[in-house]
Structures are given as C-alpha cells and as structure tokens.
C-alpha positions in Angstrom: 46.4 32.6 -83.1 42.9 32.4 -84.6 40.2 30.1 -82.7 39.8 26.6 -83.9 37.9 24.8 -80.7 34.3 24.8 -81.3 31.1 23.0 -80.8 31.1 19.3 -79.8 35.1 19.8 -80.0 34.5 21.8 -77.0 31.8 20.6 -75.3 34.3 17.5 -75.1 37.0 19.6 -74.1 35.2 20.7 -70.9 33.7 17.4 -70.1 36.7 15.4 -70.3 38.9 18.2 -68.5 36.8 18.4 -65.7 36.7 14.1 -65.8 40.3 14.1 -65.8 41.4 17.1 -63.1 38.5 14.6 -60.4 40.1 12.0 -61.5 43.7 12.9 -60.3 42.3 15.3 -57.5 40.7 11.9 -56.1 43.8 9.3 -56.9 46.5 12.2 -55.3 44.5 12.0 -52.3 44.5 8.4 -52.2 40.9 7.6 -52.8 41.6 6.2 -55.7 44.3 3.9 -57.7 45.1 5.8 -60.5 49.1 3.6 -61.0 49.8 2.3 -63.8 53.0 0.0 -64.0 55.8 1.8 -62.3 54.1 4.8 -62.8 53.9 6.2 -58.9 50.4 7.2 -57.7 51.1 10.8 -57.1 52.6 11.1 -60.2 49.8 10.0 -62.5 47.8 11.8 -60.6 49.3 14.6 -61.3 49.2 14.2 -64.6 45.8 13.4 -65.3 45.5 16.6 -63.0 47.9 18.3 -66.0 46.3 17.2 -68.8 42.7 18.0 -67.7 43.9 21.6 -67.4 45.0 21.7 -70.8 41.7 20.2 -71.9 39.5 22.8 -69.7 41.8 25.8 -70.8 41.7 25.1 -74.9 38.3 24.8 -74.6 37.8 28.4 -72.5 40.1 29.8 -74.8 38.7 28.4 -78.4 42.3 27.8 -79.0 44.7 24.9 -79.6 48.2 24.5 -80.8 48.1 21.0 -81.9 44.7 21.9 -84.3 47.0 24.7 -85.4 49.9 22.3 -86.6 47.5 20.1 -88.2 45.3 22.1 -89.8 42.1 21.5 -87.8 39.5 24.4 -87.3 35.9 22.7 -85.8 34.5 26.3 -85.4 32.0 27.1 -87.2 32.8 30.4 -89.4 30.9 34.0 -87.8 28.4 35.0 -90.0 28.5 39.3 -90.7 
C-alpha cells in the first residue's frame, strides 16, 4: 500500500488522535462523562480510546485504507 496521509491530513490525524485517546483515558477512569444514551461509560471510553489509535497510527504510518477505497491521496508527490 502506497502512502496517501500527508500534510494538514496528518497534522489532523495526530491532533485529533492524541484528543481522542485523553479523552477516553480521562472518561475510563471516571474523571469524565463521556456516555452517550445507553452507551456504558467504560465502553465509550474505550472507543474513543480505539479510534484515537487509529487516528495516531494512520498518521505515523502515512497510510490509510479508507483513502485507499476512495481514491484519496493528500501527499504531496516526492520530487527526484
């Protein structure tokens, strides 16, 4: 799989990852009320915690399946 993460795509990636994985480290220890609904607290938490990882590890990685599928590349191309 080539890289298509890049630039503010990333920067995003990482800023919103790290937001998210706080976010659900602080509402699974009870700090915070991250329910919604019948959601339980522990279990939002932990996926907030989930979906932060995915964020934070497409962005290391410069690669993302769902880009992939839809055709999306926001690097810019390597100049030779």
């Amino acid at each position: 799989m080539e890289t298509n993460v890049g630039g503010y795509d990333r920067t995003g990636r990482f800023i919103v990852g790290t937001i998210l994985v706080g976010v659900g480290v602080v509402g699974y220890a009870g700090l915070l009320r991250v329910a919604v609904g019948p959601v339980p607290q522990a279990l939002m938490a932990l996926i907030l915690v989930l979906i932060g990882a995915v964020l934070l590890v497409t962005g290391l990685t410069q690669k993302c399946p769902i880009n992939s599928v839809f055709g999306v590349n926001t690097c810019k191309p390597r100049s030779r």
